[in-house]
Structures are given as structure tokens and as C-alpha cells.
ZAMARRO-666071 format. One record per residue: x, y, z of N, C-alpha, C in turn; residue in three letters. Coordinates in steps of 0.001 Angstrom, whole numbers, plus 500000, padded with zeros to 6 digits. Each point is the difference from the previous one (the first is absolute). Layout:
<recs>
XYZXYZXYZALA
...
</recs>
This chain:
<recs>
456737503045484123501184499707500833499531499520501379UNK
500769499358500129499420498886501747501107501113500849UNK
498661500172500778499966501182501651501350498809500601UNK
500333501130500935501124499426500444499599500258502080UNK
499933498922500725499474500143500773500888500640500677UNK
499880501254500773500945500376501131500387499401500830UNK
499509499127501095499978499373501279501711499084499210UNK
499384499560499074501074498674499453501536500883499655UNK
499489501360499570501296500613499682500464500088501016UNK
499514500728500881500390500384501854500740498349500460UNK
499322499032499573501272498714500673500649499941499305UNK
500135499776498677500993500131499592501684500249499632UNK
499142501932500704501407500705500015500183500648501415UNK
499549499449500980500432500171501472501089500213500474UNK
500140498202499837501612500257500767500957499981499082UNK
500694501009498576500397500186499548501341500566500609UNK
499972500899501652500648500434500217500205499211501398UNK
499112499265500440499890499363501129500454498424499849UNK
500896500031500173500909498457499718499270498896500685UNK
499626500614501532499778499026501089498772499518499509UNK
499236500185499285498978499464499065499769499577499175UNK
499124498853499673499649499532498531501391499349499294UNK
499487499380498847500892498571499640501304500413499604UNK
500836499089500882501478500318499810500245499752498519UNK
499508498755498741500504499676498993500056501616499268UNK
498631500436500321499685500985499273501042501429500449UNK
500264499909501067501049501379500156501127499654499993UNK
500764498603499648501361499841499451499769500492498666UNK
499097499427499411499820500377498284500049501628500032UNK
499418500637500349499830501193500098500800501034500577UNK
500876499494500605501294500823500779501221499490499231UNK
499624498753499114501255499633499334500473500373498313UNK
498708500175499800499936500207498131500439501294499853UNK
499593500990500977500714501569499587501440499827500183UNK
500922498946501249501147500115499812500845499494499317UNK
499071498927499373500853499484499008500014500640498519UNK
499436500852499968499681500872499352501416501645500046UNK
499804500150501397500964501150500851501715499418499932UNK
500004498539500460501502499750499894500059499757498840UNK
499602499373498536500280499826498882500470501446499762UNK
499542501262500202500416501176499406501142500220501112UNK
500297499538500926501294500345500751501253498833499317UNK
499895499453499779500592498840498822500639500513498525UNK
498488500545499530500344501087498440501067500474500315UNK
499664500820500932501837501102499850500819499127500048UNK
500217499081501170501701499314499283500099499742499083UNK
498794498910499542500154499502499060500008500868498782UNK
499399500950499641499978500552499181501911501219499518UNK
500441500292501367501650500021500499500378499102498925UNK
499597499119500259501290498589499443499679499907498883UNK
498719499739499286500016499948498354500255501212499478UNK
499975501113500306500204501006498888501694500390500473UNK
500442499696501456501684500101499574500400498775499365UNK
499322498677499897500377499080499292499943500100499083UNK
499038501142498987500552500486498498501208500597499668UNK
500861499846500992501373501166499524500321499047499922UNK
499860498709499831501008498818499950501894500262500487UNK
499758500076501061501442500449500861499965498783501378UNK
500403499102499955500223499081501045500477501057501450UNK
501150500383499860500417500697500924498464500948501221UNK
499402500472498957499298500925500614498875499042500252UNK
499270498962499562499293499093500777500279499852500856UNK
501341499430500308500146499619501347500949500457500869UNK
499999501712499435500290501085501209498494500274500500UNK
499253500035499197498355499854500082499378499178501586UNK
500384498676499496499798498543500880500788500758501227UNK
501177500146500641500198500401500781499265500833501188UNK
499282501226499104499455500727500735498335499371500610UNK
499802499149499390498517499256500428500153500010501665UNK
500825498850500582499920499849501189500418501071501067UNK
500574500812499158500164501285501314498404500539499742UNK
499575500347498873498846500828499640499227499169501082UNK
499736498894499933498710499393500818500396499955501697UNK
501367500365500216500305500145500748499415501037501361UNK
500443501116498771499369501405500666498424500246500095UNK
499364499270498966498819500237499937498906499273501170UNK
501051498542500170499100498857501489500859501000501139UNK
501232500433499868499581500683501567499615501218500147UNK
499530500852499244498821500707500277498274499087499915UNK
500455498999499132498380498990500396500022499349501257UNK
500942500650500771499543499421501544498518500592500525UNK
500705501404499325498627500909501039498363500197498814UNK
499929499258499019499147499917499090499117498865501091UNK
500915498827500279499404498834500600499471500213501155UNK
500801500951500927499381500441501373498611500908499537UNK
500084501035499194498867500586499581499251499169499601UNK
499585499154499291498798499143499770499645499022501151UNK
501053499646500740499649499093501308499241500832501137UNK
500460500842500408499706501311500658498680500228499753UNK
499696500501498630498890500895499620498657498960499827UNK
500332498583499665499242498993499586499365499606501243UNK
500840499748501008499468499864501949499515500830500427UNK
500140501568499522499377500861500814498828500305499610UNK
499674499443498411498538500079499748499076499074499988UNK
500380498514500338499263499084500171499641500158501536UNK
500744500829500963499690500183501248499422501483499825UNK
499353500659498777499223500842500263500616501453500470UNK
501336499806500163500624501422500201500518500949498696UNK
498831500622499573500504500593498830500887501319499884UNK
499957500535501086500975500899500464501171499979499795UNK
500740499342500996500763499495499557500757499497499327UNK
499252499121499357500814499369498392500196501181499099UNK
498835501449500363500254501038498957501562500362500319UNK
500136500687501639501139500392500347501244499170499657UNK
500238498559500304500692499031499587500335500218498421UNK
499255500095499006500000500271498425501033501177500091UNK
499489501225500584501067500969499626501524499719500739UNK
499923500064500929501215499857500597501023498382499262UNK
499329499509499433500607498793499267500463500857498353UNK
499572500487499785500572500738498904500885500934499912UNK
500054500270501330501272501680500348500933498788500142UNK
499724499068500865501143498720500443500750499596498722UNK
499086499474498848500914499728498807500471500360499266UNK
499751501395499966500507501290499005501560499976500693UNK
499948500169501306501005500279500555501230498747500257UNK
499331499029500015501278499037500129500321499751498527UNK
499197499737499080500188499576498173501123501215500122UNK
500175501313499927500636501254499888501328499625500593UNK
500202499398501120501049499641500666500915498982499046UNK
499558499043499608499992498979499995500770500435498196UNK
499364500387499457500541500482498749501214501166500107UNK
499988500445500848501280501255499980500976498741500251UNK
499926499412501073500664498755500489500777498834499407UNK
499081500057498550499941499128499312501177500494498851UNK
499769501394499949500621500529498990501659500845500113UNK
500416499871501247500980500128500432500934499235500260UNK
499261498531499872500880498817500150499819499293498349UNK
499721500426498903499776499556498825500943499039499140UNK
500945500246500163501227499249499336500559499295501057UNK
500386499663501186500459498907500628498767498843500033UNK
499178500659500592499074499041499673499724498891498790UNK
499292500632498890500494499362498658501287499069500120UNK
501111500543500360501295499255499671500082499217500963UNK
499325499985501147499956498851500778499073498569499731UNK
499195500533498885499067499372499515500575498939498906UNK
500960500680499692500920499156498609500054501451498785UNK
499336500792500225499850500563498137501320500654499983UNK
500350500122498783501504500541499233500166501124499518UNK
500982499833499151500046501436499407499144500191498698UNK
499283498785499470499096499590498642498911500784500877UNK
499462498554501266498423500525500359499796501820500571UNK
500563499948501097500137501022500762499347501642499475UNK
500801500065498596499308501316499365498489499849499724UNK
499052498825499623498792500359499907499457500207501534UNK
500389499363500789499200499864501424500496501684500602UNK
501278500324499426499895501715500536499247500983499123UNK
499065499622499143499195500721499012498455499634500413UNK
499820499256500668498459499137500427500310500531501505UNK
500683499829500471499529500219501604499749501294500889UNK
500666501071499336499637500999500770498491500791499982UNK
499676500074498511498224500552499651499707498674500880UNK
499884498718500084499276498930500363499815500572501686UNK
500999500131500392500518500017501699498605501286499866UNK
499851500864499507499067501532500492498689499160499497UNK
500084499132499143498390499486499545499501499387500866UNK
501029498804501130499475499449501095499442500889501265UNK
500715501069500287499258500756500725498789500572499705UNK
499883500106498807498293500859499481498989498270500229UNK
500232498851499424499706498727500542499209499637500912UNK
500246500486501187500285499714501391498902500679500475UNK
499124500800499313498981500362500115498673499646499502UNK
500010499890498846498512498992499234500034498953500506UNK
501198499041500438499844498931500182499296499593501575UNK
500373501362501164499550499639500527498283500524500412UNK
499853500921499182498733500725500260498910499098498955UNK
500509499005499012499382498719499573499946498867501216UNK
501001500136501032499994498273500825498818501058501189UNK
499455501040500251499238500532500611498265499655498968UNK
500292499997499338498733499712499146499611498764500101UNK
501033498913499528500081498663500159499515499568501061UNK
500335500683501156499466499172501648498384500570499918UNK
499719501501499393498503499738500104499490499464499150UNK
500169499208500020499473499092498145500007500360498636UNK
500441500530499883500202500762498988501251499654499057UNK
500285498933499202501110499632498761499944500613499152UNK
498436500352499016499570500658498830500959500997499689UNK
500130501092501162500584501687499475501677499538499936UNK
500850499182501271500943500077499567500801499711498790UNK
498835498156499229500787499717499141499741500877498621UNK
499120500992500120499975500959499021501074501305500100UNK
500538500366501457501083500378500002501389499539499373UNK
500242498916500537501381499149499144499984499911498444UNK
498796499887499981499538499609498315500369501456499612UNK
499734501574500365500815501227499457501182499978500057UNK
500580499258501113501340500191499853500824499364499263UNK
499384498410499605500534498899498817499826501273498369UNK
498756499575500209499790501228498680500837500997499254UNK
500112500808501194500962501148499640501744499508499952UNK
500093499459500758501617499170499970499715499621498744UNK
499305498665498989499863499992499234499975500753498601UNK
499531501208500346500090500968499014501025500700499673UNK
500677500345501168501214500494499910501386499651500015UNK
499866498782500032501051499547500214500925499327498480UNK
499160499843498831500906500103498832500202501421499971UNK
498973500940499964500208501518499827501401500377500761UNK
499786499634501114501754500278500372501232499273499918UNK
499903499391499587501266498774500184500612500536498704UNK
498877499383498305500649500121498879499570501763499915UNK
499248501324500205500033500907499903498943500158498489UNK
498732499332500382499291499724498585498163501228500738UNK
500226501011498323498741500503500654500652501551500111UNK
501290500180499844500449501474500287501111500026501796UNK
499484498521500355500470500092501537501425499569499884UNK
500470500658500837502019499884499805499951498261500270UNK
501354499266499663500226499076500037500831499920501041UNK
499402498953501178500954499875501476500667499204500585UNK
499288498912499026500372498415500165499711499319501026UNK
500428498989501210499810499821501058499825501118500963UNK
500117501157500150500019501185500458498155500456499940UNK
499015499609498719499239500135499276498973499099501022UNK
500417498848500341499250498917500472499662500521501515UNK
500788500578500593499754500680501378499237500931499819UNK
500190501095498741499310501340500210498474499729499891UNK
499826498746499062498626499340499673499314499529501643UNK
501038499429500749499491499282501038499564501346501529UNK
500474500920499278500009501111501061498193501315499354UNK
500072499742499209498751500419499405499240499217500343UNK
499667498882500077499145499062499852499731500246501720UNK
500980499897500696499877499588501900498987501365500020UNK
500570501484499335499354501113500461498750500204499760UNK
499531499528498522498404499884499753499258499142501073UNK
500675499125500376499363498785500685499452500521501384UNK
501168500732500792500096500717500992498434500662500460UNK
499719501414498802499329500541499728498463499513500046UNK
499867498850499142498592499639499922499681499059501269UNK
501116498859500836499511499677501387500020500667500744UNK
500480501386500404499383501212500573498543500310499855UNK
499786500285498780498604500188499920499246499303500480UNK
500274498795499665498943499139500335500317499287501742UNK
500559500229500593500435499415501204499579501355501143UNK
500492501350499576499527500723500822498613501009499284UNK
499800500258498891498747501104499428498365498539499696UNK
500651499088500002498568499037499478499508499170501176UNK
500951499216500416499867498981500437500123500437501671UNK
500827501154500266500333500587501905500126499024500549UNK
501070499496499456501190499083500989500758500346500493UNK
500231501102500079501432501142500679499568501356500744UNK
500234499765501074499814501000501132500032501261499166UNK
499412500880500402500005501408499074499712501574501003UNK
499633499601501005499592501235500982501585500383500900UNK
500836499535499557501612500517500825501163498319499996UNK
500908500380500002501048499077500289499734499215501018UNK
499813500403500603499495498882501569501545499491500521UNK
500854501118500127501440499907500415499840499361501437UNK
499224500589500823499903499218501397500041498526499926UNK
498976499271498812499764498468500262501360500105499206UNK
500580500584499249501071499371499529501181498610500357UNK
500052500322501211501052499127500774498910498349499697UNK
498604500330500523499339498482499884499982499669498671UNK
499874500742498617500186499143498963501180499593499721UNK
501463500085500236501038499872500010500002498478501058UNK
499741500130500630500177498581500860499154499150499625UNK
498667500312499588499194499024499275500236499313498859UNK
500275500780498722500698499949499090501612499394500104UNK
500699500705500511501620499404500172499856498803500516UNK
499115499222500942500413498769500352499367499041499350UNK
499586500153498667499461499191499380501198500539498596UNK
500013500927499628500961500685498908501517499530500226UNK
500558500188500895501401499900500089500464498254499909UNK
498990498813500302500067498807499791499711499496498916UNK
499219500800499563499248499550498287500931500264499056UNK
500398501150500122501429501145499127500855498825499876UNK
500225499681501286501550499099499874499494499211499356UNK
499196498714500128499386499359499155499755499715498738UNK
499789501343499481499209500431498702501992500020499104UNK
500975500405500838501151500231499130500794498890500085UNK
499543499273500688500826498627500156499877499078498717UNK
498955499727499334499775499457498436501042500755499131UNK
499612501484499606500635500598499575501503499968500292UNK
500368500067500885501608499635500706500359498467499100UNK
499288499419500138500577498610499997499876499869498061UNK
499134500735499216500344500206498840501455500762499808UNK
500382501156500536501396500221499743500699499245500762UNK
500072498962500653501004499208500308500157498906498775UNK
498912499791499629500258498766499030500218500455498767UNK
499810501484499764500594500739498969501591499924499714UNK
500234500511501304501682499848500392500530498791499491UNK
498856498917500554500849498564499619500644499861498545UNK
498782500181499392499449499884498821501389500873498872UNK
500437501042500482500507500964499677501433499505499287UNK
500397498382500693501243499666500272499834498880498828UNK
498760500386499373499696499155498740499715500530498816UNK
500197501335500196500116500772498542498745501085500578UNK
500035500657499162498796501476499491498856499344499461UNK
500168498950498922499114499021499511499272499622501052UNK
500209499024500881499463499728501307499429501129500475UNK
500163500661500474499450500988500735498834500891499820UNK
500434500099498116498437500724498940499136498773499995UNK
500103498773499858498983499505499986499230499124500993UNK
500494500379501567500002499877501465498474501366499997UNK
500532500949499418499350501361500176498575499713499184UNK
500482499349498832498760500041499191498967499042500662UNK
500383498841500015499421498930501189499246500222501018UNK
500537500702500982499054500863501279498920500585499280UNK
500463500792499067498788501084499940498812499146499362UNK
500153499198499026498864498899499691499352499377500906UNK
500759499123501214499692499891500878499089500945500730UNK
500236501006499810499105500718501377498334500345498909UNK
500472499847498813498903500050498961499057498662500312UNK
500246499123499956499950498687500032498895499702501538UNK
500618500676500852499553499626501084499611501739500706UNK
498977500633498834499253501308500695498986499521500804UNK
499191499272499570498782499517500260500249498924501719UNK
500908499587500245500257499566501134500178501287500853UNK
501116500833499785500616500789501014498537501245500113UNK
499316500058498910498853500815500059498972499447501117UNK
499818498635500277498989498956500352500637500457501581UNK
500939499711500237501022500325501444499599501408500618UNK
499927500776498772499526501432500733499010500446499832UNK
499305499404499355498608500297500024499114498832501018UNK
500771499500500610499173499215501209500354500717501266UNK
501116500813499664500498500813501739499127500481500164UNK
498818501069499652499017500971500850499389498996499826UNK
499651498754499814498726499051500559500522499626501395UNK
501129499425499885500624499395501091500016501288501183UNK
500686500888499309500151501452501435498478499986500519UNK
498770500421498867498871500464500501499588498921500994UNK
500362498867499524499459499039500866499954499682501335UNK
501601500262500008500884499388501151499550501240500878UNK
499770500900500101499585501271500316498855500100500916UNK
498909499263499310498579499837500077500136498203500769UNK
501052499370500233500372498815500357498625498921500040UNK
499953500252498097499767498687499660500634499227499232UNK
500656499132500750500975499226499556500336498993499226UNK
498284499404499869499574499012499124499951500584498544UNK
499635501025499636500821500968498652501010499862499581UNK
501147500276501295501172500250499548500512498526499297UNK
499735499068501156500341498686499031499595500049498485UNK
498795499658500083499303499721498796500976500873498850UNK
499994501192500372500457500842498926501588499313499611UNK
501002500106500829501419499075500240499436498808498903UNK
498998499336500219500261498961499495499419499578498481UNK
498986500818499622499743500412498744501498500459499406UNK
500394500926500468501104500703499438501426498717499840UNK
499971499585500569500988498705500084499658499035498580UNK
499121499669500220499115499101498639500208500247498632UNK
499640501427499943500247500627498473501318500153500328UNK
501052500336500319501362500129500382500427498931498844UNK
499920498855500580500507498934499946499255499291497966UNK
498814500573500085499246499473498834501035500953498972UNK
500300501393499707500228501066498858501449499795500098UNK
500727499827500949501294499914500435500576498865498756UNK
499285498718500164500393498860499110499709500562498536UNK
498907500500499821499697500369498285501079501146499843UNK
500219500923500558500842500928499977501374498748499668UNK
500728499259500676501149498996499755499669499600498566UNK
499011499268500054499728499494498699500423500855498806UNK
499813500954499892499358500937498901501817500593500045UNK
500525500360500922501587500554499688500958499144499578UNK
499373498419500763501266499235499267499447499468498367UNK
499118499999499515499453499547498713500770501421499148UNK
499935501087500495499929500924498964501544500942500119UNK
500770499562500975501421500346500972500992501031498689UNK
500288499450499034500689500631498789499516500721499185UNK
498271499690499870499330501172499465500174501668500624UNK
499339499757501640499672500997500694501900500149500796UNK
500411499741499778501637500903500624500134500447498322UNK
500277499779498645499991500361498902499265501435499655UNK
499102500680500730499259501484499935500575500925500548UNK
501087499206500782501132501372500886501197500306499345UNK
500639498558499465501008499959498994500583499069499030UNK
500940500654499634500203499079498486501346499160500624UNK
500797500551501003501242499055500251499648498804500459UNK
500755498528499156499351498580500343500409499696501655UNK
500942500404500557500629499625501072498645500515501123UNK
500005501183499977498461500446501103499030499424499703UNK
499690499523498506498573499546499711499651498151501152UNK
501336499564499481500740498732500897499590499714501342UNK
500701501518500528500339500034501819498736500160500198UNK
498700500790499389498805500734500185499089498078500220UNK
500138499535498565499187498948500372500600498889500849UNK
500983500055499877500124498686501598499097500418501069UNK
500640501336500314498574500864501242498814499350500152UNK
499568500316498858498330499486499576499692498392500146UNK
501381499461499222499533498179500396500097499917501226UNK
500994500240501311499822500091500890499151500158501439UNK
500066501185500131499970500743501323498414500413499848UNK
499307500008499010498653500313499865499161499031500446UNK
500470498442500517499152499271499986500369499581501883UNK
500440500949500238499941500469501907499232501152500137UNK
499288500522499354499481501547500338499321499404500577UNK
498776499186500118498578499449500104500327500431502225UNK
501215498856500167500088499549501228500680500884500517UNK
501107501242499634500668500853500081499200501628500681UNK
498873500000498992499227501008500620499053500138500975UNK
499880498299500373498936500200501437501082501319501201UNK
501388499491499768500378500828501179499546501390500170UNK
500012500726498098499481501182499852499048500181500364UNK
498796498949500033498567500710500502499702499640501115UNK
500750499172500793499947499906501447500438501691500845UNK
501408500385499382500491501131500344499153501125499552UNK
499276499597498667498739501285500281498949500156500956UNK
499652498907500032498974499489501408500522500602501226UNK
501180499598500455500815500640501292499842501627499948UNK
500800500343499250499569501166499963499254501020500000UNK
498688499272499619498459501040499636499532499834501846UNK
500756498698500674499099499687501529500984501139500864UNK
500719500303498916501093500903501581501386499044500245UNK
500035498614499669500948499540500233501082500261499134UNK
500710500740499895501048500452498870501596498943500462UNK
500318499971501669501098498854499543499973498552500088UNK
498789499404500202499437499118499259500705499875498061UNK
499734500864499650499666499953498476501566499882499473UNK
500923501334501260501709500473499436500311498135500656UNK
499707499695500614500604498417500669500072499264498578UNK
498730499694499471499759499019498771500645500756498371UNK
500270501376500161500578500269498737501380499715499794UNK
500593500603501441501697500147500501500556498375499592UNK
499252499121500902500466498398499849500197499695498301UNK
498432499889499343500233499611499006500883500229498776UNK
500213501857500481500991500359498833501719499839500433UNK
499954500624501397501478500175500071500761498534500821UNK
498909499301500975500524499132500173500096498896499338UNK
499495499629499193499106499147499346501025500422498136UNK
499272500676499310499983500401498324501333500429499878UNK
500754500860500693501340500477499627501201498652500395UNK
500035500064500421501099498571500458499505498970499660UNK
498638499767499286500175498702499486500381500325498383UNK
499686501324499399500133500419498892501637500250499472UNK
500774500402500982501198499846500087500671498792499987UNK
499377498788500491500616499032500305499508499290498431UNK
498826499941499322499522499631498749500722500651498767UNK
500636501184500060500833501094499338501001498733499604UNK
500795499876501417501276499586500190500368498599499152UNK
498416499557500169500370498086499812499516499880498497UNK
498970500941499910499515499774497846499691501414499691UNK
500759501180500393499576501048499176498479500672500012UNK
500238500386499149498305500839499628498912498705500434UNK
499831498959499784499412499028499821500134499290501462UNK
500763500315500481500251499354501784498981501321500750UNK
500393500747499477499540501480500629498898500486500093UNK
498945499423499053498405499997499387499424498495500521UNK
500564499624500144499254498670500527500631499741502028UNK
500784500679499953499854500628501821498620501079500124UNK
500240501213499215498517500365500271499000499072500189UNK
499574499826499239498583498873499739500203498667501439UNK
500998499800499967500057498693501638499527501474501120UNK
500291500963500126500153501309501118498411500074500010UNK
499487500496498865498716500455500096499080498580500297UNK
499793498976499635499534498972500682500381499213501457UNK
501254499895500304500089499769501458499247500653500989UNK
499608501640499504500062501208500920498474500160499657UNK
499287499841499033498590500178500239499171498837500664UNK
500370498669499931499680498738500700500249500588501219UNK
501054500342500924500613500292501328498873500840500123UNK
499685501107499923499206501062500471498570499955499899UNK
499854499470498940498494499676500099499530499065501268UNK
500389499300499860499888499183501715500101500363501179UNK
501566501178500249500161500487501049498848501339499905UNK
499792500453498903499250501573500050498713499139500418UNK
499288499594499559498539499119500333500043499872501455UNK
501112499576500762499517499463501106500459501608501218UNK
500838500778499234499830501051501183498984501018499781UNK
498954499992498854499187501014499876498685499422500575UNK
500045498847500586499311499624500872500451500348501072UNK
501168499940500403500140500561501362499974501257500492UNK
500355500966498829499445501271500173498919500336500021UNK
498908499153498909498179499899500599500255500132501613UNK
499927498987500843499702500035501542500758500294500349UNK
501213500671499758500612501231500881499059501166500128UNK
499646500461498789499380501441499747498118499829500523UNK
499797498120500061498729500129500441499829500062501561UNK
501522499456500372499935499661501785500446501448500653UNK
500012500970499246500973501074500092501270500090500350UNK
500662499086499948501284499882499706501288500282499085UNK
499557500582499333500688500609498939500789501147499875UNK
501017500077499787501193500583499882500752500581499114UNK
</recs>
């Protein structure tokens, strides 16, 4: 066997944790393959939601189903405000060598999200039925979404914790452990989730009721093992006392990057139940296969939104350590492949559009609404998601309303009123092809304008001018 030289291992695996070092190609690849790996299993569960209630063959409950998507992602991006401040936060404070800190920052970011997710779900669950009915659902949809949402509402709070004691791992370089976290929690959702729905195995039968209890097992295992590994392996989390005194400074550190991102992060989500609503005024049909659509979509395009966040702790560590010639480079690698997987991804949904909506269900009308989607609106992702990874970029530097500026425009000023106005003039088909004009106007616009002020924030922050 051929000796393996040390010295070569030692470069090798250096800056593994040290971003501000050594070849960017090589630590996109490497910060990106575990998450595409990590969000594919955050994907499973919906997706896995939707095909096994799509075996009850019940239209109604699909798309009492579809309904609950955009609130679900709702609640979940504005508690991913403070996921984003925690990795921006923790990613700057260790490329500037303050490891202290980022420990203290770790914990106090986790009491932070326990506690607002908790809010946020009591909140959620007290307003349950106007909501919905403001949404469009009836007296058909309505009963599955009051059988899915309340276990769901207590699963997001248990959530709110792996996820962020994974975006603490993530900023120290570290992708590997989280996407093996998500991957327990896909798993187990997976496992349990025929076991509860149809009641196969000895386990009572719960139905949509079944699909939550699955999704609430799954958050708690998950919970459990990024604990371990975030505070017993890895001592990313303060452990010698609360550090209640700095309390107030992680709260302002955190909140002014969290409370802009939050909004941000629910504004997509928002603008899916708005076009739900639209949609609503076109049948249940519409709406289940609106639902089924997204979630492919977000299948479709893991490997981008993975690429987006797995360049933030390059970009944070960087910007940190203010070398800036990184941060580009990295932006612009990440832009490249964007634009290259984005098109094969189009390709590949509109060739195969009636096959792949056909695995969710058998009604021809959704299979229909599902692939127009696909001929469509898939062949804007490419130019659509620079805004997304510009706004990840913003965010990892500290600039968080930077990022809420370019999300707010594109969706609410921009995607809803033109989607309404496409509704009005051709239907489903006016309405999917306003998306797709929204997401290309708006990633052309920003890429240009984002390029030229992250130069100006370079020599602000180099002239000390910065604010």
C-alpha cells in the first residue's frame, strides 16, 4: 500500500473550516454537496406529505393539502430569519477569529428560535380557520387542513431548533453533519408516514392527521442528534452559563440582521398564498396541482438554493476577514452554475411535464394545470434565482435590507399584480406566464444593481465608512 504523505494531508485538509483560504471551486463543492443532499431530505417530507395523501385518491384533501404549503413555508422562513442572522453572525465572527463569541451568539440564537417558532405557532393556531377561509378553502378543503395543522404547528416549534444549531455548523464549515441530520428527519417522516395515515403495521389509522404526527417525530429525532453534534462534538454552543448579561448584544446583533431577513424569507411564501387565492377562483383542481408544481419545483431547483447557502459562510467568512476578491469570485461561480442546471432542470420538466405531475395523481384536470406549470415558468428559474443568491450574499455580509429590498420588489411589487393581471386576461395560463415575465425582469434588474452596490460597500467598509 502507497504511504500516504502527511505534510500533503495537512494541506489538504486545512482550511476545511477556514473559508478565507484555499480554492473557492473547491469549498463551493464542498459546502454544497452535503446541502444538496440536507435540502433534498427537507423536500422528502413534503413531498413525501403529498404522495402518500395522494394515495387516498380524494381531490378535496389534496388540495386542502396545497393550501397549507404556503402558510407552512410561511412560518418556517420567518423563524428562518434568525437561522440567516445565525450563520451571518457566526460565519463573521469566525473569519475575524472571535470564537467566543460566535459560541455565545450559537446559544442565545437558539433560546431566540425556540421562543419566537413557539409564538408563532400558538398564533398560528388560534387564527386557523379564518385564515384558511381567507385563503379560499371550503367546506370540502377545510376539514383536512384542520387535521394537518395543529400536530404540524407543535412540529414547527421542535424545527426551529436543528435547523438552527445546523446553520451554526454550516458557518464553521461544516455541511457534512447537518445534511445527515435532515436526512433522519426525511427518513423517519418517510417511515411513518404510511404507518400513520393508512394505520399499516398495528399503528391506528389517522389519515392526514398521520402525516403531521410523522412530521413531528421526524423534527424530534432530528432535534436530538444536531444537539449532539453542535454542542457534545463539535462545541459550537456556549456551555459554561447563559451569558444573560451579553444577552441584550446577541439580540441586537442577531435581530438586525433577523427581523429583515424574516420579513424577507415570508414574503415568497406570502406571495404563494396569494396566488393560491387567485388560483382558488379556478377550482380545487387548480390549486392541487399549483401545490404539486411548487413542490417539484423546489425539487428541481435543490441544488441551486443549496449552492446559495452553501456559499453564505464563504461569503460571511470572507467579508469578515475583508477579502473581497473571494467574495466576488465565489458570487460569480455561483451565478454560472445557476444559470447552466437551471436550463437542464427546464429542459427535463417540460419534456417529461405529464409524466412527473401523473405520480401525485390520477385526476386529468391537475395532471393538465400541473404541466402547463412545467412548460412554462421553469424556463425563468435560471434568471429568477440570481435575485435569490444575490440576497444570500447580502445577507451572509450583514446586509439584510439590501436582500428584503430585492425580495419585497420582485414578489409583491412586481409577481402578484402582474399574476393577477395574467389571471384576469388568460386564466391559469395568463397567470404562469406572468410569473416567468416577474422572475426574469427582476433577476436582470438586480444583478446589475446588486454588482454595482457591493462594490460600494467594498470602499465604504475599506474607507471606514460604513454603516
Amino acid at each position: 500500500m502507497r504511504n500516504k504523505d502527511p505534510q500533503a494531508l495537512l494541506k489538504r485538509y486545512a482550511h476545511r473550516g477556514n473559508l478565507t483560504e484555499g480554492p473557492i471551486p473547491q469549498h463551493l463543492i464542498r459546502m454544497t454537496l452535503p446541502m444538496i443532499w440536507g435540502l433534498a431530505a427537507v423536500i422528502a417530507v413534503q413531498l413525501a406529505d403529498v404522495y402518500f395523501i395522494g394515495l387516498m385518491k380524494d381531490t378535496d384533501i389534496l388540495a386542502g393539502i396545497s393550501f397549507t404549503f404556503p402558510i407552512t413555508m410561511l412560518i418556517s422562513h420567518l423563524v428562518f430569519g434568525i437561522n440567516i442572522a445565525l450563520s451571518s453572525v457566526t460565519a463573521r465572527l469566525i473569519g475575524a477569529k472571535q470564537t467566543d463569541d460566535a459560541k455565545r451568539i450559537v446559544l442565545h440564537g437558539l433560546i431566540m428560535a425556540f421562543i419566537a417558532s413557539s409564538i408563532i405557532a400558538l398564533s398560528t393556531y388560534i387564527v386557523i380557520k379564518p385564515l384558511f377561509t381567507l385563503l379560499g378553502a371550503d367546506a370540502d378543503t377545510y376539514p383536512a387542513i384542520a387535521d394537518y395543522m395543529p400536530l404540524w404547528l407543535v412540529a414547527s416549534a421542535i424545527l426551529a431548533l436543528p435547523v438552527n444549531a445546523n446553520s451554526a455548523l454550516r458557518a464553521s464549515g461544516d455541511t457534512k453533519n447537518p445534511a445527515i441530520v435532515m436526512s433522519l428527519i426525511a427518513l423517519i417522516n418517510l417511515i411513518f408516514d404510511p404507518l400513520l395515515i393508512f394505520g399499516l403495521g398495528g399503528f391506528p389509522e389517522m389519515g392526514v392527521t398521520g402525516a403531521a404526527m410523522a412530521t413531528l417525530i421526524g423534527y424530534s429525532a432530528g432535534m436530538i442528534l444536531a444537539f449532539y453534534i453542535a454542542i457534545i462534538r463539535k462545541k459550537l454552543v456556549a456551555t459554561d452559563g447563559l451569558h444573560l448579561d451579553q444577552f441584550k448584544d446577541s439580540m441586537k446583533r442577531l435581530l438586525i440582521i433577523a427581523i429583515p431577513a424574516g420579513i424577507g424569507n415570508i414574503i415568497t411564501p406570502a406571495t404563494g398564498a396569494m396566488i393560491i387565492a387567485i388560483l382558488a377562483s379556478h377550482g380545487s383542481e387548480a390549486v392541487a396541482a399549483y401545490g404539486i408544481a411548487t413542490r417539484v419545483e423546489a425539487l428541481g431547483m435543490l441544488v441551486v438554493i443549496a449552492l446559495a447557502l452553501g456559499m453564505a459562510p464563504i461569503i460571511g467568512q470572507n467579508w469578515g476577514a475583508e477579502k473581497f476578491d473571494r467574495v466576488h469570485k465565489t458570487i460569480n461561480l455561483a451565478i454560472v452554475f445557476n444559470l447552466i442546471w437551471s436550463a437542464l432542470v427546464a429542459i427535463i420538466l417540460a419534456l417529461f411535464a405529464r409524466p412527473i405531475a401523473s405520480m401525485f395523481t390520477h385526476d386529468a384536470q391537475v395532471i393538465h394545470d400541473a404541466a402547463l406549470f412545467f412548460w412554462i415558468v421553469p424556463f425563468s428559474f435560471g434568471i429568477g434565482n440570481i435575485v435569490f443568491g444575490w440576497s444570500s450574499a447580502f445577507n451572509a455580509m450583514g446586509k439584510p435590507q439590501k436582500a428584503f429590498i430585492m425580495i419585497f420588489v420582485k414578489s409583491f411589487a412586481l409577481m402578484v399584480p402582474a399574476a393577477m393581471l395574467g389571471a384576469h386576461l388568460h386564466g391559469i395560463t395568463g397567470l404562469f406566464c406572468a410569473i416567468a415575465t416577474s422572475n426574469i425582469i427582476s433577476g436582470i434588474a438586480f444583478h446589475l444593481l446588486s454588482n454595482h452596490q457591493c462594490r460600494k460597500e467594498e470602499q465604504a467598509r475599506l474607507s471606514g465608512t460604513e454603516f
